[in-house]
C-alpha positions as CSV (number, residue, x, y, z in Angstrom):
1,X,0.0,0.0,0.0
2,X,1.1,3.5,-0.6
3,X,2.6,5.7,2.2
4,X,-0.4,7.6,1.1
5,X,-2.9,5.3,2.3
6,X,-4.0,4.4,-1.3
7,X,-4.3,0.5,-2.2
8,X,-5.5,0.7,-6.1
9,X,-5.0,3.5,-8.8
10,X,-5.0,6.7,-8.4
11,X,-4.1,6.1,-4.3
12,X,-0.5,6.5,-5.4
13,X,-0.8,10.3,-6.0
14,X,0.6,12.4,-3.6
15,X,2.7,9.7,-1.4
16,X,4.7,10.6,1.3
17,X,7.8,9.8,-1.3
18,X,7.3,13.3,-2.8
19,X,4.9,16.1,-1.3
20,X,1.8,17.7,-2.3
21,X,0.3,20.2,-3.5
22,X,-3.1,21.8,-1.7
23,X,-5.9,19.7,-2.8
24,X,-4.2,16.2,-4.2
25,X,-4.9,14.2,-1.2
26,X,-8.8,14.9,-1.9
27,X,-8.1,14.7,-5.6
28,X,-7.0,11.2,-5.3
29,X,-9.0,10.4,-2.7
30,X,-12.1,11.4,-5.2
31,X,-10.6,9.4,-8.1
32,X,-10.1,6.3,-5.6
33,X,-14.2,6.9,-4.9
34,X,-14.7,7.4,-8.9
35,X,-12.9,4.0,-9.4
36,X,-15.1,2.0,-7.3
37,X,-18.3,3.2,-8.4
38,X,-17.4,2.6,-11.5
39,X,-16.0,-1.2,-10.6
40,X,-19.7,-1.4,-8.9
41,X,-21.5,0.0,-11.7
42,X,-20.3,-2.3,-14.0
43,X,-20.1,-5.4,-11.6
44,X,-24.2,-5.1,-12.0
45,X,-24.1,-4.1,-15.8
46,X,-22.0,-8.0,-15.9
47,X,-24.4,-9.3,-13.7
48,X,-27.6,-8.4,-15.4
49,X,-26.3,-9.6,-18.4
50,X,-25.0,-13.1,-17.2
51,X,-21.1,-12.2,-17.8
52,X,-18.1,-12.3,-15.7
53,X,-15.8,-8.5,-15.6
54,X,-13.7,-9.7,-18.0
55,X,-16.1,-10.5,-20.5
56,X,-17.7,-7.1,-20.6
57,X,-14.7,-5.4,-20.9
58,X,-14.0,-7.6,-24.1
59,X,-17.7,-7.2,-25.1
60,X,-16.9,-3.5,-24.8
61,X,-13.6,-3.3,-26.6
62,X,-15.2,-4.8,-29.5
63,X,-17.9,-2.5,-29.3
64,X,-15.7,0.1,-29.7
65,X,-13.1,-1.7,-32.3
66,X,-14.9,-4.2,-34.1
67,X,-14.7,-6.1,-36.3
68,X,-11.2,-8.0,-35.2
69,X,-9.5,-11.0,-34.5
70,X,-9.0,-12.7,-31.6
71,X,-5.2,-11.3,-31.6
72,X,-6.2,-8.4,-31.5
73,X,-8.8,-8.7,-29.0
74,X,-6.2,-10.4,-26.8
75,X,-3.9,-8.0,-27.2
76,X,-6.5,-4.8,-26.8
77,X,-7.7,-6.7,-23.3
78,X,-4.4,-7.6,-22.0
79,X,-5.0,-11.2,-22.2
80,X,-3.2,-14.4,-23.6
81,X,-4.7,-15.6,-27.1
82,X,-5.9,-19.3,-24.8
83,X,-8.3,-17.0,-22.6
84,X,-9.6,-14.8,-25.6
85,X,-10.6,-18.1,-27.4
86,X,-12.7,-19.0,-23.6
87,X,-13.9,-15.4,-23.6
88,X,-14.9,-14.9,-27.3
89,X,-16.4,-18.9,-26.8
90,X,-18.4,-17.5,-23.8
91,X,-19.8,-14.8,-25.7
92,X,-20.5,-16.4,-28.5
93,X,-22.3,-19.0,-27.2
94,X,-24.4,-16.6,-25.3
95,X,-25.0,-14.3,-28.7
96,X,-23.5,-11.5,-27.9
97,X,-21.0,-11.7,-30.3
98,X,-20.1,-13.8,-33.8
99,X,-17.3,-15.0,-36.0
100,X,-16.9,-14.4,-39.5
101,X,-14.5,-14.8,-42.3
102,X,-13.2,-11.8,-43.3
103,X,-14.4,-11.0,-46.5
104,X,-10.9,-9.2,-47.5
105,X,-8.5,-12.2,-46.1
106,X,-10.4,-15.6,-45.8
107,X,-7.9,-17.0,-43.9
108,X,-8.9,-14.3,-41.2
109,X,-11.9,-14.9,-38.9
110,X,-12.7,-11.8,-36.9
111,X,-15.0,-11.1,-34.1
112,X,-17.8,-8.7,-34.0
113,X,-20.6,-7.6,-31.3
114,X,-24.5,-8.7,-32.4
115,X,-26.9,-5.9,-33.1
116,X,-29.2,-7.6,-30.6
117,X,-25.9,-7.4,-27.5
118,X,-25.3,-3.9,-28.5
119,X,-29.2,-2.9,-27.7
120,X,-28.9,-5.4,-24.5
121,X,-26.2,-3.6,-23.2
122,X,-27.0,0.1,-24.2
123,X,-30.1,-0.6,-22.6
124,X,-28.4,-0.8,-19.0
125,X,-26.5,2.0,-19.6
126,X,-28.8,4.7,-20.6
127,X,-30.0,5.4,-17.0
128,X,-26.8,6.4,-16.2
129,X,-26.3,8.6,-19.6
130,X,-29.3,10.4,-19.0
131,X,-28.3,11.2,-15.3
132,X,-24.3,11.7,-16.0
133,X,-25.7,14.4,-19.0
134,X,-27.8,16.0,-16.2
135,X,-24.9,15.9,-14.3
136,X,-22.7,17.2,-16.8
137,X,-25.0,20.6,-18.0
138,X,-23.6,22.2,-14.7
139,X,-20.0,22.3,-16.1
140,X,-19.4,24.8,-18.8
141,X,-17.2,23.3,-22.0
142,X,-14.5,24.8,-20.7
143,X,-14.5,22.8,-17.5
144,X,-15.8,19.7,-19.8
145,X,-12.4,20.5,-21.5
146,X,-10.2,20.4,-18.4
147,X,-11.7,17.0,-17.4
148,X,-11.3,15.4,-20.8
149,X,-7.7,16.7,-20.7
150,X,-7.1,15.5,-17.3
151,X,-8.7,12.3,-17.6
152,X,-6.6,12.0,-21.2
153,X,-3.7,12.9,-18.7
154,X,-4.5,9.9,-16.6
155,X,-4.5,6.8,-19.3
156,X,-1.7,7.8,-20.2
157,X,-0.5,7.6,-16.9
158,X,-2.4,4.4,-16.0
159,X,-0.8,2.6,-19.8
160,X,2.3,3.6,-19.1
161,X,2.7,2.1,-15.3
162,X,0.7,-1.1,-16.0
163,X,2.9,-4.0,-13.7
164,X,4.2,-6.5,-16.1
């Protein structure tokens, strides 16, 4: 655990190893809070739909990337090609996603959400999109910026410090 008191992510700003500025301790105390609530959120978003963490998060890569192989995939989730093929088997089995040969390469077979999944799983998010845009109309764009800046700030951060 960090000197700071943090145990996960963003607990490791502002440790004892270097001092701080007014305000990071709350900062990264509110980020460690921002973590968890999202961990929780989509803990139930997995649940609902009958999937494990990891799944979703592949689900949602390849809602976001897709089509693409299972390389890819694997490589896009951090995971070893033998547990992509159990994820993408999961999934497909449970049709939220399909293989196809690509039409380009046949040798190729890539991986792409259903139409059916995508409305499944937008369907549990939109609460939280219609509350998070109420949330957001108090914050002028230029404060919209800052956060997309500092939150672009913080992947970085987070890809570049990933334990090996």
């Amino acid at each position: 655990m960090p000197p700071s008191g943090g145990g996960t992510g963003a607990g490791a700003v502002g440790t004892a190893a270097e001092p701080t500025r007014p305000g990071r301790a709350a900062l990264a105390e509110t980020m460690r809070n921002y973590q968890v609530a999202v961990d929780i959120f989509d803990e139930g978003v997995a649940t609902k739909l009958g999937l494990n963490r990891t799944d979703l998060r592949c689900l949602d890569i390849l809602d976001r990337q897709a089509p693409m192989t299972a390389g890819a995939l694997a490589q896009a989730a951090r995971l070893s090609t033998g547990a992509v093929t159990f994820v993408i088997d999961r999934l497909e089995s449970s049709g939220f996603v399909r293989r196809h040969r690509d039409e380009a390469d046949r040798r190729r077979v890539l991986v792409e959400i259903e139409p059916e999944a995508r409305e499944r799983v937008t369907g549990l998010h939109l609460p939280m999109i219609a509350d998070a845009r109420k949330a957001l109309a108090e914050f002028s764009d230029e404060e919209v910026e800052v956060v997309c800046r500092f939150l672009r700030t913080g992947r970085g951060v987070f890809e570049r410090n990933v334990p090996e």
